[in-house]
NUVEXMAR-188628 format. One record per residue (C-alpha): x, y, z; residue in one letter; residue number from 1. Coordinates in pm, 1 decimal, decimal comma. Layout:
N
u: X&v: Y&w: Z&aa: A&i: NUM
...
END
This chain:
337
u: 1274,2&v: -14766,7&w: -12398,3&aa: X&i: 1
u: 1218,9&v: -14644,9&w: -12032,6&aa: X&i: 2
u: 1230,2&v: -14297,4&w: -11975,2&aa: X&i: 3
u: 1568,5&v: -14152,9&w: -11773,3&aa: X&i: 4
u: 1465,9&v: -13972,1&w: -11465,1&aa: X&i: 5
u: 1545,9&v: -13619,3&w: -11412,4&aa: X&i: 6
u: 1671,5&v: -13419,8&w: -11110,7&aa: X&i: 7
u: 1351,6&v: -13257,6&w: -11103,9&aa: X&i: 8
u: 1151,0&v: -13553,3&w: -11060,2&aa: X&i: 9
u: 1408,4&v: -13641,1&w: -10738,5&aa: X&i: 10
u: 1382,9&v: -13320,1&w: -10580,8&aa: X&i: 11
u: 970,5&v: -13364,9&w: -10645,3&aa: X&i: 12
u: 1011,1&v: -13718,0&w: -10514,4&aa: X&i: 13
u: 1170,5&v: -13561,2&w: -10189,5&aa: X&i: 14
u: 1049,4&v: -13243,3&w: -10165,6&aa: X&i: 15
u: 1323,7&v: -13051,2&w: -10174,9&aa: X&i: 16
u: 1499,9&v: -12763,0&w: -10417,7&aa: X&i: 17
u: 1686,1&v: -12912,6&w: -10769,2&aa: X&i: 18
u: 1951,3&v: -12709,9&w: -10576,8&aa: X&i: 19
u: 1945,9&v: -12946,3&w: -10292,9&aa: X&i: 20
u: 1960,3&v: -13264,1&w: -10532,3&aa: X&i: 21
u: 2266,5&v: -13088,7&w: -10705,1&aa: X&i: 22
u: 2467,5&v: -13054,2&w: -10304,3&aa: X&i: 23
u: 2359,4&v: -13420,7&w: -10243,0&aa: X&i: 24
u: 2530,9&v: -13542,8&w: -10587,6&aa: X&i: 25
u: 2825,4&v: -13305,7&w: -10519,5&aa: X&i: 26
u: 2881,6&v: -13362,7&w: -10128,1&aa: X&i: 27
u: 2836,2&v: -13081,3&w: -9998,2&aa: X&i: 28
u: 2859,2&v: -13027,5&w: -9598,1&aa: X&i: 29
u: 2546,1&v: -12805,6&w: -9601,5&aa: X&i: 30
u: 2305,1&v: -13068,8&w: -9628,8&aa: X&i: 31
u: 2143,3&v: -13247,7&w: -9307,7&aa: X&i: 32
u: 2192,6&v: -13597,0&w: -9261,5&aa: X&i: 33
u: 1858,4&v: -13719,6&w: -9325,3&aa: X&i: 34
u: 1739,9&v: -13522,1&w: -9624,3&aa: X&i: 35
u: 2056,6&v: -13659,6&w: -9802,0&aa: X&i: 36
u: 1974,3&v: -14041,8&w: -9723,5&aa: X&i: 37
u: 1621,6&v: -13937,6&w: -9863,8&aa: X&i: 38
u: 1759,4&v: -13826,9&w: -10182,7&aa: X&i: 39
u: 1981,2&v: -14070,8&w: -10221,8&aa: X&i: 40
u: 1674,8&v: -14282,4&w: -10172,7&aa: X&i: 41
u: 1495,9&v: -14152,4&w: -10428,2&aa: X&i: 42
u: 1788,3&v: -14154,6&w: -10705,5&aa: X&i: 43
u: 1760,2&v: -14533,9&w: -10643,9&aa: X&i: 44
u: 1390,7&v: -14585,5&w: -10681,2&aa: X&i: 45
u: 1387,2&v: -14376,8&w: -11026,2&aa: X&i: 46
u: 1697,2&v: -14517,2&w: -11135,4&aa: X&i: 47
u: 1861,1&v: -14150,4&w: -11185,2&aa: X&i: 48
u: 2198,4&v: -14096,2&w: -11286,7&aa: X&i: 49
u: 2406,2&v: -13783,6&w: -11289,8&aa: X&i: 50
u: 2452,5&v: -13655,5&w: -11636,6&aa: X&i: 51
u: 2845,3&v: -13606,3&w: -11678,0&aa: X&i: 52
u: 2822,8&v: -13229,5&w: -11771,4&aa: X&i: 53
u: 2673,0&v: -13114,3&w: -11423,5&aa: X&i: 54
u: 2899,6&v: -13332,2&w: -11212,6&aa: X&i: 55
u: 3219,4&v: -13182,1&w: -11421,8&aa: X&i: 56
u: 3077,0&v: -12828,8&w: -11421,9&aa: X&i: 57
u: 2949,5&v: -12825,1&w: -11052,5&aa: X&i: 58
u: 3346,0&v: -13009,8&w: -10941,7&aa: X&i: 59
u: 3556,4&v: -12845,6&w: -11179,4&aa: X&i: 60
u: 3746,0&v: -13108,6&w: -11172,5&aa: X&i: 61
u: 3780,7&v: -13494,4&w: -11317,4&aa: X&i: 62
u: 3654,4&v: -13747,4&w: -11040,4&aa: X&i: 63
u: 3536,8&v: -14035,4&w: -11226,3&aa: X&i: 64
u: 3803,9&v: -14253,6&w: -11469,2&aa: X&i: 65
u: 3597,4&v: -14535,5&w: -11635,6&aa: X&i: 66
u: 3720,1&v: -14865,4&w: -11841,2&aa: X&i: 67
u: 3513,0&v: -14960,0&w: -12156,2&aa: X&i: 68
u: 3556,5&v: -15340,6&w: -12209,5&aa: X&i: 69
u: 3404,4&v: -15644,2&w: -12400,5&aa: X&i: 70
u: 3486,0&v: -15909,7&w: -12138,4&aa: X&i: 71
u: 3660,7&v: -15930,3&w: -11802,4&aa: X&i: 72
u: 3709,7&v: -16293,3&w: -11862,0&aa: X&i: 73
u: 3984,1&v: -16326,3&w: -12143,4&aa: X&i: 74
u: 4339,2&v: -16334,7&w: -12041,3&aa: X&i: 75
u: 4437,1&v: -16068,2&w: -12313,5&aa: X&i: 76
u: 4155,9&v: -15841,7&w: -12150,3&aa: X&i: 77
u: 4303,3&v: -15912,9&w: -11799,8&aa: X&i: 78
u: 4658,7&v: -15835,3&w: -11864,1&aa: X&i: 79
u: 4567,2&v: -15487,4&w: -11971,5&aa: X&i: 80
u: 4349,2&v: -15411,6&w: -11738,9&aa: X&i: 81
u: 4615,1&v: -15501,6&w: -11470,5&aa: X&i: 82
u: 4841,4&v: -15239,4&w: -11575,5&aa: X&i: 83
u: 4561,7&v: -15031,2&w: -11645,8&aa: X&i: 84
u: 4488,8&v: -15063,4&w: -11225,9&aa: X&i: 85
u: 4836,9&v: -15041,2&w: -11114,1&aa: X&i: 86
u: 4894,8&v: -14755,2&w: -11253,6&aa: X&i: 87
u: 4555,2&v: -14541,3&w: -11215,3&aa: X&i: 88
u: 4687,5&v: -14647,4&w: -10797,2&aa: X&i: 89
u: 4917,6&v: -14351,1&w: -10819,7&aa: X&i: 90
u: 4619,2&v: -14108,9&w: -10916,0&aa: X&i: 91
u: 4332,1&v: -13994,0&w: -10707,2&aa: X&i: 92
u: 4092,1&v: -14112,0&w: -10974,6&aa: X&i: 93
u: 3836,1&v: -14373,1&w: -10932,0&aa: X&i: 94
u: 3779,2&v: -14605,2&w: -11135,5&aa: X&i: 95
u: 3444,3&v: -14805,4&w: -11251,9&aa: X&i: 96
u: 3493,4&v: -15107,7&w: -11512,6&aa: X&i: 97
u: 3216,2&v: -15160,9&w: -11762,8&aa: X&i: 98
u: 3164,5&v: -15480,1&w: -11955,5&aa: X&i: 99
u: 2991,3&v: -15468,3&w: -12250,8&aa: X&i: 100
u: 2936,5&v: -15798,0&w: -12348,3&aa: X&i: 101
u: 3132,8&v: -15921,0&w: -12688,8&aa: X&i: 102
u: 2785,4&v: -15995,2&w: -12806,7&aa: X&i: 103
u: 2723,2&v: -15666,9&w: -12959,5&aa: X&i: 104
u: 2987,0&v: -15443,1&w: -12768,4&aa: X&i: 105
u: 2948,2&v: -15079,4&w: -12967,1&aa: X&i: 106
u: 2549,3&v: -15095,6&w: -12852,2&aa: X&i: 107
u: 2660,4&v: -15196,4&w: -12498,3&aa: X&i: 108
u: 2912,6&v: -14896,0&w: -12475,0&aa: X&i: 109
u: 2646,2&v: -14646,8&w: -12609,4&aa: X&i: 110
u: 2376,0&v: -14755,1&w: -12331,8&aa: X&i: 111
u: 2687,4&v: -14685,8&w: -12098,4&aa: X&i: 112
u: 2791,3&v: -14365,2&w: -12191,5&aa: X&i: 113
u: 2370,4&v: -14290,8&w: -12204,3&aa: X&i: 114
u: 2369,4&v: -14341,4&w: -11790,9&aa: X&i: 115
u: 2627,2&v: -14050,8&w: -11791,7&aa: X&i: 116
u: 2881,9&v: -14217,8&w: -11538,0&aa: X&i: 117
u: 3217,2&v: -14125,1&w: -11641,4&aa: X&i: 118
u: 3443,6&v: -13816,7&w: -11676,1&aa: X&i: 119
u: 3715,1&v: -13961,8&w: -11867,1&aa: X&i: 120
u: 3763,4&v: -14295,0&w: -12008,6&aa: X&i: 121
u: 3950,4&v: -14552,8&w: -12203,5&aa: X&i: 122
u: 3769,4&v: -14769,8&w: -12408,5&aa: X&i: 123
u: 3942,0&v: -15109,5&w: -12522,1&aa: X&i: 124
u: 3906,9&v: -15311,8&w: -12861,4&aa: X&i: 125
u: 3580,7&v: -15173,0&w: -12928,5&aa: X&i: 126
u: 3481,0&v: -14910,3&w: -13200,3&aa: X&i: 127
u: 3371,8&v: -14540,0&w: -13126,7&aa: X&i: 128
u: 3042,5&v: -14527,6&w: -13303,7&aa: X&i: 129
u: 2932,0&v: -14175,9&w: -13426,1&aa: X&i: 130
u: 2678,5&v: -14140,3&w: -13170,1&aa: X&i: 131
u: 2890,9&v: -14230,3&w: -12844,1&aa: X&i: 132
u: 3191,9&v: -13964,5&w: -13007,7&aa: X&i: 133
u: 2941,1&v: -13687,6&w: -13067,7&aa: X&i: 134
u: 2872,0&v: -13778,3&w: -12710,7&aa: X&i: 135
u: 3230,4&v: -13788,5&w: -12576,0&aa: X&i: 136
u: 3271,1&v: -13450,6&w: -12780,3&aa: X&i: 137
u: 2964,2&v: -13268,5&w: -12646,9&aa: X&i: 138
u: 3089,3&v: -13369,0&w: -12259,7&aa: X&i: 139
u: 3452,5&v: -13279,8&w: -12338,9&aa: X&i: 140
u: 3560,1&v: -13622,4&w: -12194,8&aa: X&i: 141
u: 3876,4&v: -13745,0&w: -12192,0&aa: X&i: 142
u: 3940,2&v: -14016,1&w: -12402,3&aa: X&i: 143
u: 4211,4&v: -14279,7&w: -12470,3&aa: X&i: 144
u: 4150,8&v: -14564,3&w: -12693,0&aa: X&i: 145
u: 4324,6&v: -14944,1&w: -12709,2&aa: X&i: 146
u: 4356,6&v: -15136,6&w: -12959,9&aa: X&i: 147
u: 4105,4&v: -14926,3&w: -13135,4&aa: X&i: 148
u: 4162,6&v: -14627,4&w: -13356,9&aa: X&i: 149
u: 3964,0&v: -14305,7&w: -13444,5&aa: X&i: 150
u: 4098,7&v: -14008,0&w: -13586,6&aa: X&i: 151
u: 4001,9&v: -13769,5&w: -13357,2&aa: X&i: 152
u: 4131,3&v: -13924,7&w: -13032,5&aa: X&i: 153
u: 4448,3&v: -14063,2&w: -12832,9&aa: X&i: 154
u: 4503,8&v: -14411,8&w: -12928,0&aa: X&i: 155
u: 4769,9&v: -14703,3&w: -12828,3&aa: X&i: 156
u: 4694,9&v: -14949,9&w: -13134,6&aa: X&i: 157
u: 4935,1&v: -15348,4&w: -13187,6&aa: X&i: 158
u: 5022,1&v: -15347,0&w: -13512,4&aa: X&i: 159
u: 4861,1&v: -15689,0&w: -13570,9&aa: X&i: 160
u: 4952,4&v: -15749,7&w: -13958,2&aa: X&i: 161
u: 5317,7&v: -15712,9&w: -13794,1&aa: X&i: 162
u: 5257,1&v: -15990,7&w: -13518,5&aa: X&i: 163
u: 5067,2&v: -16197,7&w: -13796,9&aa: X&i: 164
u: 5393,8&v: -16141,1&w: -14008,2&aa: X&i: 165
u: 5604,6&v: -16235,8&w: -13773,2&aa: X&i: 166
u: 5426,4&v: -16631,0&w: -13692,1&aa: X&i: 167
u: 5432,6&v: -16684,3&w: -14053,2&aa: X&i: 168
u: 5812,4&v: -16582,7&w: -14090,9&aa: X&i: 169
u: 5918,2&v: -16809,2&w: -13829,1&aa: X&i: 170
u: 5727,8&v: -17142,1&w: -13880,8&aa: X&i: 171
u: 5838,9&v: -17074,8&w: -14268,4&aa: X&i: 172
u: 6205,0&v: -17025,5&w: -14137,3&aa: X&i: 173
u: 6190,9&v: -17309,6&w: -13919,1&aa: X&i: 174
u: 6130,5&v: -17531,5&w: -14243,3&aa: X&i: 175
u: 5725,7&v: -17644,8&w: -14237,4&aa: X&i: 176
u: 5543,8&v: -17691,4&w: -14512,2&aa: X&i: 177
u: 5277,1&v: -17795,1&w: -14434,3&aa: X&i: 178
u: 5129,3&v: -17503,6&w: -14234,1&aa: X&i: 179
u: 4772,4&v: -17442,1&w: -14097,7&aa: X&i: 180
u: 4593,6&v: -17179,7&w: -13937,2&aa: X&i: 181
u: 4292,7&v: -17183,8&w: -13666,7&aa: X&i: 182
u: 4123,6&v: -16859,7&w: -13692,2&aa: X&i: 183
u: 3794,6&v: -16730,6&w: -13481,8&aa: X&i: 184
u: 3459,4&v: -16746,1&w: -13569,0&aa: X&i: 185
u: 3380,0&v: -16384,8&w: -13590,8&aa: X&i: 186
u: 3630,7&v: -16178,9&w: -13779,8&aa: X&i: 187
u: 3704,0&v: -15829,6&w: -13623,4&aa: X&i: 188
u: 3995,0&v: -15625,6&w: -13743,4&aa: X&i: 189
u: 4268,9&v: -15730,1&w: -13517,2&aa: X&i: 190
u: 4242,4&v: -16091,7&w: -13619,0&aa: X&i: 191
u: 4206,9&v: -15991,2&w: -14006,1&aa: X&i: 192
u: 4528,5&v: -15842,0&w: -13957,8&aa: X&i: 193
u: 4779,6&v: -16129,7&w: -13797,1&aa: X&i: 194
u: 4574,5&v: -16345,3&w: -14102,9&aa: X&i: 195
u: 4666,3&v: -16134,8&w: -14364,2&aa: X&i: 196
u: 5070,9&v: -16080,0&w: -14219,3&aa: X&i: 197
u: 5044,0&v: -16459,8&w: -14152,9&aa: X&i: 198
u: 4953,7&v: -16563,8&w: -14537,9&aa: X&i: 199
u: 5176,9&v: -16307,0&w: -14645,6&aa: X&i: 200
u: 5487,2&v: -16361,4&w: -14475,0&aa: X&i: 201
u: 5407,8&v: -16763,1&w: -14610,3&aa: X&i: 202
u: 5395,3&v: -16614,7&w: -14920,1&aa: X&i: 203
u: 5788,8&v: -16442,3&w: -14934,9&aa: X&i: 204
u: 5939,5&v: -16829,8&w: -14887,4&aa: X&i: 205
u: 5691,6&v: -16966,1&w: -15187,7&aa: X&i: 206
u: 5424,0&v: -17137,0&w: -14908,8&aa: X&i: 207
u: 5036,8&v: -17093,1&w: -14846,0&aa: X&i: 208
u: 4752,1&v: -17259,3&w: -14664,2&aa: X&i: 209
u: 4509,0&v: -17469,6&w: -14803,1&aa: X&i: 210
u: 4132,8&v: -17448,1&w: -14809,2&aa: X&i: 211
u: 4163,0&v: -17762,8&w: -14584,7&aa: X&i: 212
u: 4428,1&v: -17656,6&w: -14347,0&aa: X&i: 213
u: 4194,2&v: -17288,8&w: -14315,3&aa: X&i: 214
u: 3967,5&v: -17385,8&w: -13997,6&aa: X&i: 215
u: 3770,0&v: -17242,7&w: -13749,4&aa: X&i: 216
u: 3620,7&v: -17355,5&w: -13434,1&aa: X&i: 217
u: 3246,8&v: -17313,2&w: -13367,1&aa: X&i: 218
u: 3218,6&v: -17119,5&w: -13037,4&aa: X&i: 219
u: 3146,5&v: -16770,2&w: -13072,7&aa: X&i: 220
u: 3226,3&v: -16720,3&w: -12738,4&aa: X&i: 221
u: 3485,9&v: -16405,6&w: -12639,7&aa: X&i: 222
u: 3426,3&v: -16353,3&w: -13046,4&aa: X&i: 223
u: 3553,9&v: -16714,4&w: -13049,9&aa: X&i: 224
u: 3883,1&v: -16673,1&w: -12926,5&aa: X&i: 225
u: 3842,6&v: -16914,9&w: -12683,6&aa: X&i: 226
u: 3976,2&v: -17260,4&w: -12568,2&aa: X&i: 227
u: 3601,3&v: -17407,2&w: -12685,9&aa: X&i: 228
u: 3744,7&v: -17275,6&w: -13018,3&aa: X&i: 229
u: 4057,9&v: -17418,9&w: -13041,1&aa: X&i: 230
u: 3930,8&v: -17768,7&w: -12911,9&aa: X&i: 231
u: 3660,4&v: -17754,2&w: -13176,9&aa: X&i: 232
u: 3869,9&v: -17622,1&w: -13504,9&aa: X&i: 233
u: 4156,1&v: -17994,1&w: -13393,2&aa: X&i: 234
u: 3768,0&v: -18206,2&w: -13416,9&aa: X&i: 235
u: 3746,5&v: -18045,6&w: -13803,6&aa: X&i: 236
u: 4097,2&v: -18186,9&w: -13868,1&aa: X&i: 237
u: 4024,1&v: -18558,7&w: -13716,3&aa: X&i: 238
u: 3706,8&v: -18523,3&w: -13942,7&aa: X&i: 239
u: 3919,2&v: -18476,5&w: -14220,4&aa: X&i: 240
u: 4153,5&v: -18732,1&w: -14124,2&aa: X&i: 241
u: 4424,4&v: -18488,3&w: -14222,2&aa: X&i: 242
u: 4670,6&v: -18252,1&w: -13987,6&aa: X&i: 243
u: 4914,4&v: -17998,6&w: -14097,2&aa: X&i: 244
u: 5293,4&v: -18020,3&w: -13991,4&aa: X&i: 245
u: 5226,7&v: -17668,8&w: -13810,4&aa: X&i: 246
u: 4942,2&v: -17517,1&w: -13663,8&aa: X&i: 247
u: 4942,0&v: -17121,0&w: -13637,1&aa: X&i: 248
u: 4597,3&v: -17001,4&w: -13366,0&aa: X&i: 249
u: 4521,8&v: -16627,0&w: -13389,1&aa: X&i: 250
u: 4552,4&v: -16623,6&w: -13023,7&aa: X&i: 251
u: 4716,0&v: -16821,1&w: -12713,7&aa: X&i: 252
u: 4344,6&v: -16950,8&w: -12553,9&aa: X&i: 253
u: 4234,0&v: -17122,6&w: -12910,6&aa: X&i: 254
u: 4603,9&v: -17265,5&w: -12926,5&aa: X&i: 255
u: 4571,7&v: -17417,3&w: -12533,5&aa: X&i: 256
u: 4226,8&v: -17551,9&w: -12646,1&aa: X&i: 257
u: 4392,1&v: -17725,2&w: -12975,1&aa: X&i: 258
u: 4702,6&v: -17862,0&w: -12757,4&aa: X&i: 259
u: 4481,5&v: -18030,2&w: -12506,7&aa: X&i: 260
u: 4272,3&v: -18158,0&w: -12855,3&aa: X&i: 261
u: 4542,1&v: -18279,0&w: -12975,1&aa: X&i: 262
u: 4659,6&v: -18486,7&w: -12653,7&aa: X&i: 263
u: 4319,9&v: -18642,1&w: -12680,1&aa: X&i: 264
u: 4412,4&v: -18796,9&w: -12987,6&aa: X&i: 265
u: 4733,0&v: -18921,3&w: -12880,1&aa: X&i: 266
u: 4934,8&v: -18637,1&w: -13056,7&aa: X&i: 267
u: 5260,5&v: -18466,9&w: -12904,3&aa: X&i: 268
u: 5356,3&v: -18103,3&w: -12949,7&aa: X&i: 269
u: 5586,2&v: -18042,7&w: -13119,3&aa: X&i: 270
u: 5669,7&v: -18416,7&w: -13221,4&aa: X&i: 271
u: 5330,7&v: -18475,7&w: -13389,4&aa: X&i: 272
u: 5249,0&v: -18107,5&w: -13469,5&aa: X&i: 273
u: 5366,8&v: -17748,2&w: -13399,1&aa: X&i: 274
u: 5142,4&v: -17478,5&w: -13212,8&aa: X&i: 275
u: 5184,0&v: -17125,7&w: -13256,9&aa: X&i: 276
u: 4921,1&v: -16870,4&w: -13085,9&aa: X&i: 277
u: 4911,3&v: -16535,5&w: -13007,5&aa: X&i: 278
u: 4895,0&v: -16301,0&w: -12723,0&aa: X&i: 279
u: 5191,1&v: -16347,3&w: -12451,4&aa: X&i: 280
u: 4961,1&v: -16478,2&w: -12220,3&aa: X&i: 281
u: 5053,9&v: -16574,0&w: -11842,7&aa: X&i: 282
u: 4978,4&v: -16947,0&w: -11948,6&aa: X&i: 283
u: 5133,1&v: -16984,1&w: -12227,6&aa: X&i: 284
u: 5495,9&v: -16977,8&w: -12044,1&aa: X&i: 285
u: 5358,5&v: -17260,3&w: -11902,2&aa: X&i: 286
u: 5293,6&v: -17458,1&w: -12211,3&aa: X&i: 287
u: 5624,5&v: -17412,3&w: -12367,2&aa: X&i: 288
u: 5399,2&v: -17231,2&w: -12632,3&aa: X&i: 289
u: 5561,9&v: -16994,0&w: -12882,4&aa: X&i: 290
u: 5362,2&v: -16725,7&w: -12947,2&aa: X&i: 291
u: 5348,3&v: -16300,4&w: -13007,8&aa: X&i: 292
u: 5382,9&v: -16074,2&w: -12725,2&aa: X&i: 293
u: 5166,2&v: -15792,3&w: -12729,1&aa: X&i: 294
u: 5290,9&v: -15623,8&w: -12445,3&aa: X&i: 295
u: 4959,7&v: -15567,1&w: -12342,6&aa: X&i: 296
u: 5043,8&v: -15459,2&w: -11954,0&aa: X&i: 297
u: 5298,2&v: -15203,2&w: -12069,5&aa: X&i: 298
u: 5035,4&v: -15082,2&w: -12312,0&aa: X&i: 299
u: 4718,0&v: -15052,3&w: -12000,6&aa: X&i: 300
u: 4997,3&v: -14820,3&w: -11765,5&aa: X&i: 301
u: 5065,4&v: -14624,3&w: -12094,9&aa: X&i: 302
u: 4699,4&v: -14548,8&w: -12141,5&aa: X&i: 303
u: 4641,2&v: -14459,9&w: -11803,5&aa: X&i: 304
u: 4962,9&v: -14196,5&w: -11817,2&aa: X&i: 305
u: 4817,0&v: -14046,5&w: -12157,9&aa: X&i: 306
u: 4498,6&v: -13991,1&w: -12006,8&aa: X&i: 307
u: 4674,7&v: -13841,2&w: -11701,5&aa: X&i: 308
u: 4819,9&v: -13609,3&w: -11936,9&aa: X&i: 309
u: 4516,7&v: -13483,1&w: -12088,9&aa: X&i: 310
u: 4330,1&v: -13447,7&w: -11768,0&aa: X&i: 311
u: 4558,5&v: -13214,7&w: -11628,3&aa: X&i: 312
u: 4673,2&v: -13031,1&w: -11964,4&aa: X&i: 313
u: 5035,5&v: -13106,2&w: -12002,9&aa: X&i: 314
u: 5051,4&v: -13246,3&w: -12313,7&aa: X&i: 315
u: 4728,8&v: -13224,5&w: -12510,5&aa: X&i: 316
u: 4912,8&v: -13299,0&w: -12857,8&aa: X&i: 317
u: 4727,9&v: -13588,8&w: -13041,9&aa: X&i: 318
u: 4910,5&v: -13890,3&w: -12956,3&aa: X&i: 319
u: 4832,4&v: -14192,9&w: -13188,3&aa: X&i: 320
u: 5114,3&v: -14479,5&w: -13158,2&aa: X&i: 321
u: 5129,7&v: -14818,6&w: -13331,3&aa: X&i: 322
u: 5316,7&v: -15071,3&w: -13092,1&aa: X&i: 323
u: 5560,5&v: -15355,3&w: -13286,7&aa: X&i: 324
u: 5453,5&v: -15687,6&w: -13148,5&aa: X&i: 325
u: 5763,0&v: -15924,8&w: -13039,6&aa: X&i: 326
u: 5826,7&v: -16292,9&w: -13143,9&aa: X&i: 327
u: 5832,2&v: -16508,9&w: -12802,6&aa: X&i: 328
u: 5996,2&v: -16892,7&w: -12921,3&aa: X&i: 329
u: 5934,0&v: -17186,6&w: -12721,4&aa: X&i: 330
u: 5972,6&v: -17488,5&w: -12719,0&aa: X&i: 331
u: 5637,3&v: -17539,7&w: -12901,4&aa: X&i: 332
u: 5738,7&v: -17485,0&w: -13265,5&aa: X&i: 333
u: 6052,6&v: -17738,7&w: -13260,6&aa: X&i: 334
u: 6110,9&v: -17891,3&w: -13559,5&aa: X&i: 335
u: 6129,8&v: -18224,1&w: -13535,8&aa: X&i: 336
u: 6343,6&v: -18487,6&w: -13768,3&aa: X&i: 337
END
């Protein structure tokens, strides 16, 4: 592992006082021009980065507002980061957006926090390992989570077993019995959840899903919540020369991916086979595809306004809320005959 540069080396780099380093990093007027260029030079070439602690204490105030994220690619992660940025507008934070990668996102977020960048920040779908919350404890950092939950902190959490619940109630209502369920190839907690509310809402109106009608697609991309994904688990189905009468996908992107399958093979939705997904997504309107809203916009601005809160003092209560997903019906889960 490469050693982190220190002030000291950049004021030896320069030539200048630690003291000068600190006025460069805290723009201050009483530095010339040109030494500041040179140590802003130098914090470049050694790859230094302010530790949070002596930006905060030297300020006295919260500047930087930072966004913890696995992907900036996936609708769901888009939606809340759009109300997450209309609503930080009417602050005078700014704000830096940090993708982790889905690969491996808790070791991502701990070489983050490691750099020292942030003063407060809200960290989505990803897990506060012990080491990053000793961390955000030791730096007194603000902290609001999203669909994530610790103890200790300010978190805005779907209740996902509810949303999963809520799919399985309604294709069961709407008189399938023949149900399936695409699920993704990794299995965090979220999508453990809507499985477990799925099967046991089946479960209250005497229904379950077979072994055979259990797929998942291949793709481990996004965590395999992913069109790839959906495509791939309609393939397993044509392998098995079976389908099921309904098709529940644990999110909107697999259930666009198992659509478009499906009209491949010459299949209609919802005269062949009903989709369900998962998510509210701006596309799915535009599928006619019934699925559970999330309210995932509404749940970014909250964030934003908690960690407001906290910032400036007003309300430092722990605040820990569990949002009710909402059943969206289309025109995807008509039953036919």
């Amino acid at each position: 592992m490469t050693k982190k540069a220190t002030i000291r080396e950049v004021a030896s780099r320069v030539g200048v006082s630690v003291a000068t380093v600190s006025r460069v990093l805290n723009e201050s007027p009483h530095v010339s021009e040109d030494t500041k260029k040179k140590v802003l030079k130098a914090m470049e070439e050694l790859n230094y980065a302010p530790q949070i602690t002596a930006r905060k204490l030297a300020s006295g105030k919260v500047q930087m507002m930072a966004v913890v994220v696995p992907s900036f690619t996936t609708p769901y992660f888009n939606e809340v980061l759009k109300g997450i940025k209309d609503e930080i507008t009417k602050t005078d934070l700014d704000l830096v957006m940090y993708n982790t990668g889905s690969r491996n996102p808790e070791a991502g977020m701990k070489q983050f926090f490691d750099r020292g960048m942030a003063d407060a920040v809200i960290i989505l779908s990803i897990g506060v390992p012990d080491k990053v919350h000793k961390k955000l404890q030791a730096t007194n950092t603000k902290t609001v989570l999203v669909n994530t939950s610790r103890k200790e902190y300010n978190y805005f959490q779907v209740n996902d077993y509810r949303g999963g619940y809520l799919a399985g109630k309604h294709l069961a209502k709407k008189g399938f019995k023949e149900i399936g369920i695409i699920s993704a190839a990794t299995d965090p907690v979220p999508a453990v959840d809507r499985r477990r509310g799925f099967l046991d809402a089946l479960r209250e109106y005497d229904l379950n899903v077979s072994d055979e009608f259990s797929v998942k697609g291949e793709t481990k991309k996004h965590g395999g919540f992913s069109e790839e994904a959906g495509f791939e688990a309609i393939k397993k189905f044509e392998k098995n020369n079976r389908f099921p009468e309904a098709i529940f996908c644990l999110n909107d992107s697999m259930a666009i991916g198992a659509i478009y399958a499906l009209s491949r093979l010459g299949k209609k939705v919802p005269e062949d086979i009903a989709i369900m997904g998962y998510d509210n997504i701006k596309l799915s309107k535009y599928h006619d595809l019934t699925t559970v809203d999330q309210k995932m916009y509404d749940i970014g601005t909250q964030a934003i306004k908690r960690l407001m809160e906290l910032i400036h003092g007003t309300d430092e209560k722990l605040q820990q809320k569990t949002i009710d997903p909402v059943l969206v019906e289309r025109g995807s889960t008509v039953k036919k005959g």
